[in-house]
N, CA, C and O of each residue as an XYZ file, in Angstrom:
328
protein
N     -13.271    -15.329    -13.505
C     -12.559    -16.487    -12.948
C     -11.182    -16.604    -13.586
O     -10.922    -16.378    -14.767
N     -10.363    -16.978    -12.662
C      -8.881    -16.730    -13.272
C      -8.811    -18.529    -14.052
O      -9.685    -19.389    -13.944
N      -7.749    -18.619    -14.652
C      -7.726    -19.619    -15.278
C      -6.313    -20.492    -14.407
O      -5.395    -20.101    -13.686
N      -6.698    -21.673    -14.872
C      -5.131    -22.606    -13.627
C      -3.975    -21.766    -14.417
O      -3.264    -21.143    -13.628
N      -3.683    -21.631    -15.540
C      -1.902    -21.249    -15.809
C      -2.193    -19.744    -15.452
O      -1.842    -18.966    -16.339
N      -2.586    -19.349    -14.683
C      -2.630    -17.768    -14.033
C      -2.629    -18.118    -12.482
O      -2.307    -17.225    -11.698
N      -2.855    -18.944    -12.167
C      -2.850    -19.147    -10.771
C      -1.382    -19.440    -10.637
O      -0.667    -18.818     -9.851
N      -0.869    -20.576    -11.563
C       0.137    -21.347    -11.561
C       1.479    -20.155    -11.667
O       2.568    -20.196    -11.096
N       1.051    -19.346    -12.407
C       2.142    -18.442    -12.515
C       2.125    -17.282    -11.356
O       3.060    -16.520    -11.111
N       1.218    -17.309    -10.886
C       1.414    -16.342     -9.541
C       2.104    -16.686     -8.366
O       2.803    -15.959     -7.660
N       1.740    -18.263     -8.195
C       2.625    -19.092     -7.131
C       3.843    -18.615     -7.485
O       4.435    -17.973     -6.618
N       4.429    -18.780     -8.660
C       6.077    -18.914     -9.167
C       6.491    -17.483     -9.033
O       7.685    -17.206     -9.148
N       5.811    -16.769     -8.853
C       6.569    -15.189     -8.564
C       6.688    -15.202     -7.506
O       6.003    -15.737     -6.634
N       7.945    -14.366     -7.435
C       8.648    -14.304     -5.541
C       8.336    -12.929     -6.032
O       8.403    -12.308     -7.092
N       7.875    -12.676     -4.502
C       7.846    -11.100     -3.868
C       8.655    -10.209     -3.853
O       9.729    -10.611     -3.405
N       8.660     -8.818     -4.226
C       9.816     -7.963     -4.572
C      10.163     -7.193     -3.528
O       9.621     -6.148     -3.167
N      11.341     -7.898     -2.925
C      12.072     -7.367     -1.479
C      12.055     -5.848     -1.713
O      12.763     -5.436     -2.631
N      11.503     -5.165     -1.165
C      11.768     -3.383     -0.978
C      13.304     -3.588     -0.094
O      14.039     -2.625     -0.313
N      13.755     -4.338      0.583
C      15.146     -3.541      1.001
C      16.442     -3.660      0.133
O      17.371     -2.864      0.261
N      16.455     -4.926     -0.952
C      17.495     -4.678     -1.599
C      16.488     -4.553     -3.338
O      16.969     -5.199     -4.269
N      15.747     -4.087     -3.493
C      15.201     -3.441     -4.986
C      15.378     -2.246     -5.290
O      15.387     -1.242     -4.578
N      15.578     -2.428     -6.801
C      16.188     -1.073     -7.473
C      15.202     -0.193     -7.465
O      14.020     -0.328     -7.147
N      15.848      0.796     -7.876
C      14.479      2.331     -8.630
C      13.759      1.287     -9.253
O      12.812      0.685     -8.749
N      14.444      1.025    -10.810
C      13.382      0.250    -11.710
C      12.516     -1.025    -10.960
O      11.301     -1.020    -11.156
N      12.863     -1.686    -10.444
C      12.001     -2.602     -9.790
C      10.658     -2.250     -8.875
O       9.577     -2.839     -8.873
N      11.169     -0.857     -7.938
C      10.204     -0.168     -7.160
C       9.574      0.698     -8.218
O       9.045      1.486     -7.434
N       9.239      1.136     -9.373
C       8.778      1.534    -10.214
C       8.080      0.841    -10.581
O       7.029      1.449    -10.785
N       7.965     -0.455    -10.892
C       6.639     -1.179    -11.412
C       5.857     -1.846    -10.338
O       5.270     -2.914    -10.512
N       5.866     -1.330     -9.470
C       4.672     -1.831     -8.126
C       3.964     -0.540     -8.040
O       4.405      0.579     -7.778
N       2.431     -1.052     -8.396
C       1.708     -0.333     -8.372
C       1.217      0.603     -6.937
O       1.005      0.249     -5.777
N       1.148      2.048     -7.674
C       0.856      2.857     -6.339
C       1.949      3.286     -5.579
O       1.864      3.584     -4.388
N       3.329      3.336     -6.473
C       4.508      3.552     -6.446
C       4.830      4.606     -7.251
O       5.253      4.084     -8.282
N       4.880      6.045     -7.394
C       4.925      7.491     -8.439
C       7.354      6.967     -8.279
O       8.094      6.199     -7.665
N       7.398      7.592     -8.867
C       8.943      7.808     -9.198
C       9.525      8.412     -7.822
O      10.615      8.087     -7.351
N       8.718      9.252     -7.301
C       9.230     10.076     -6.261
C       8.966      9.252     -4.853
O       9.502      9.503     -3.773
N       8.364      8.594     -5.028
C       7.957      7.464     -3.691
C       9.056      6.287     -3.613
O       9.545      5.686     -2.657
N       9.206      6.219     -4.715
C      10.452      4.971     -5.255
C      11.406      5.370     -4.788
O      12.060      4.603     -4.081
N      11.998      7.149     -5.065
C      13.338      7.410     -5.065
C      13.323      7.779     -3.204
O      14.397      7.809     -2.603
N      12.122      8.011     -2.536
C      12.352      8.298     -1.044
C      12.673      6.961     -0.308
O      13.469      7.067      0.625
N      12.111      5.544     -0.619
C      12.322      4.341     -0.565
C      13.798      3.996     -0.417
O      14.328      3.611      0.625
N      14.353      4.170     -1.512
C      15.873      4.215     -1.440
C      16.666      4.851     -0.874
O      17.677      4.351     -0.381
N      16.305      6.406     -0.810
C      17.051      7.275      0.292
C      16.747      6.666      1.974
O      17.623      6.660      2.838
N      15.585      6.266      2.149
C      15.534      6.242      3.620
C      16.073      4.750      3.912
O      16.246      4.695      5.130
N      16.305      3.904      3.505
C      17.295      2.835      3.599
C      18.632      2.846      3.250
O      19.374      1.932      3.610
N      19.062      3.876      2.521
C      20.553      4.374      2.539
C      20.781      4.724      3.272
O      21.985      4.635      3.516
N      19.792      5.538      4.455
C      19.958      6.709      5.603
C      19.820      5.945      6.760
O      20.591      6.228      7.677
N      18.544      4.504      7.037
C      18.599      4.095      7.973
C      18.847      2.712      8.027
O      18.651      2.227      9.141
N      19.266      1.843      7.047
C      19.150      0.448      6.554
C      18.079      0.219      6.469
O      17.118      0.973      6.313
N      18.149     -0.996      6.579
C      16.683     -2.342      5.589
C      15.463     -1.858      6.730
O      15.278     -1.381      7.849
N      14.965     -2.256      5.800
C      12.817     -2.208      6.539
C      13.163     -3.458      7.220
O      13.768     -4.385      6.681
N      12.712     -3.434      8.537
C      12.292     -4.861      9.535
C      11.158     -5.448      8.944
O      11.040     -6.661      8.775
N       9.986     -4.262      8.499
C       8.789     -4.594      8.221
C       7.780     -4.003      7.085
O       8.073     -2.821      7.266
N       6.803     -3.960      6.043
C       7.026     -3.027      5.460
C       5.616     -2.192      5.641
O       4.851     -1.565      4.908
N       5.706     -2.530      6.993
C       4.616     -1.123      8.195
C       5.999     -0.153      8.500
O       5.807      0.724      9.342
N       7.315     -0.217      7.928
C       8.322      0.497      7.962
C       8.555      1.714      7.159
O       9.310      2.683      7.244
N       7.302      1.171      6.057
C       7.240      2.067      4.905
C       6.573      3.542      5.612
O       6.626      4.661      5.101
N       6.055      3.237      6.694
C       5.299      4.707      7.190
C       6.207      5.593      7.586
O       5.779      6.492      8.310
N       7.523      5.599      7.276
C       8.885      6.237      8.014
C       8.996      7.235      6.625
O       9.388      8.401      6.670
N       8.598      6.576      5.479
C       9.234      6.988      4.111
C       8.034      8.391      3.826
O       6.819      8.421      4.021
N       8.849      9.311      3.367
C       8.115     10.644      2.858
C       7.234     10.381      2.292
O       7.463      9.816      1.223
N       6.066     10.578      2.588
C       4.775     10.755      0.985
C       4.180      9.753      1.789
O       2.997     10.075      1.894
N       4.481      8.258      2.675
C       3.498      7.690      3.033
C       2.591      8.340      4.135
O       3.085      9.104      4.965
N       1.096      7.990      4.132
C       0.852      8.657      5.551
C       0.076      7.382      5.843
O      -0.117      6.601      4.911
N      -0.496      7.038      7.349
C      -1.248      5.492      7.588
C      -2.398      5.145      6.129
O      -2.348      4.120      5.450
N      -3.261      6.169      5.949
C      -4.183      5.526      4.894
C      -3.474      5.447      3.951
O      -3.687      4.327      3.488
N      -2.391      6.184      3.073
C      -2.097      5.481      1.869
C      -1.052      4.527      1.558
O      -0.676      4.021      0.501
N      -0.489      4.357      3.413
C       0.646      2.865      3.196
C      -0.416      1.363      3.458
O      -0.130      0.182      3.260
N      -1.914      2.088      4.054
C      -2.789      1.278      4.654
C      -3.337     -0.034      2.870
O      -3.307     -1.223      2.556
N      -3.725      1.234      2.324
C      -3.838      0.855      0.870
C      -3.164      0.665      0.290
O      -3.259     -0.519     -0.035
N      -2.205      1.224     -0.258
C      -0.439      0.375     -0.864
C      -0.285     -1.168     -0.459
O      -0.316     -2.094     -1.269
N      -0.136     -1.279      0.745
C       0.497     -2.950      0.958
C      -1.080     -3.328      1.073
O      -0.900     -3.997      2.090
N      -2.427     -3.440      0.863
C      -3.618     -4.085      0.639
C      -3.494     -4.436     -1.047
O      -3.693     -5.574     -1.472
N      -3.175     -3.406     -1.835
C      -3.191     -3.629     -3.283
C      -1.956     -4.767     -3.669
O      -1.925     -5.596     -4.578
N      -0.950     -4.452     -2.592
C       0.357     -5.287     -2.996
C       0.600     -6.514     -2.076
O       1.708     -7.014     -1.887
N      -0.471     -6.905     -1.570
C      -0.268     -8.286     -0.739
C       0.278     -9.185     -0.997
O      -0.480    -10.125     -1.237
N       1.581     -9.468     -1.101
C       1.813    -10.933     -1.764
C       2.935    -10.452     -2.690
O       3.723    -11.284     -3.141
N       3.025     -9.448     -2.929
C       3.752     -8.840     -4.532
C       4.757     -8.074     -3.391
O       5.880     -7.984     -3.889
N       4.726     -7.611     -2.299
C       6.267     -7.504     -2.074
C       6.614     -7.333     -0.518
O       5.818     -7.128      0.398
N       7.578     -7.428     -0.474
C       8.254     -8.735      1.024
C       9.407     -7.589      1.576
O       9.841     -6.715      0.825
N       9.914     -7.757      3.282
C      11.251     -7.578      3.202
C      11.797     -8.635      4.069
O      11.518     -9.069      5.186
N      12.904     -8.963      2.927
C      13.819     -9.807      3.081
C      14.790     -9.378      4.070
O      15.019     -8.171      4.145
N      15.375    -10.160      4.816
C      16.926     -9.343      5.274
C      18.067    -10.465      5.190
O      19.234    -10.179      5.454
């Protein structure tokens, strides 16, 4: 059972926009290798911002089951903003 100042502090975290986040930022979301991070950034240099981040299936290395599982583990933990 989680405790209230763990709940309380999860509310207060905002979601980590994948279209304007750094390497280092896309590096600490789990289920994110260095090389997934750095294709992230290339394919929004190449095509602009994610509409959605079912956008992520565009990016090298994702395929449906492991973007299926990626944004299940990261529900809530990251967003795209525009």
């Amino acid at each position: 059972a989680e405790s209230e100042t763990q709940v309380s502090k999860v509310s207060i975290t905002r979601p980590l926009d994948i279209n304007h986040a750094t390497l280092k930022d896309l590096n600490k979301i789990k289920g994110l290798g260095k090389k997934r991070a750095k294709a992230i950034i290339q394919y929004r240099q190449q095509h602009g911002e994610f509409h959605s981040l079912n956008d992520l299936i565009h990016v090298k290395g994702f395929t449906e089951k492991r973007l299926d599982t990626f944004l299940t583990k990261n529900q809530g933990k990251i967003a795209t903003l525009h």
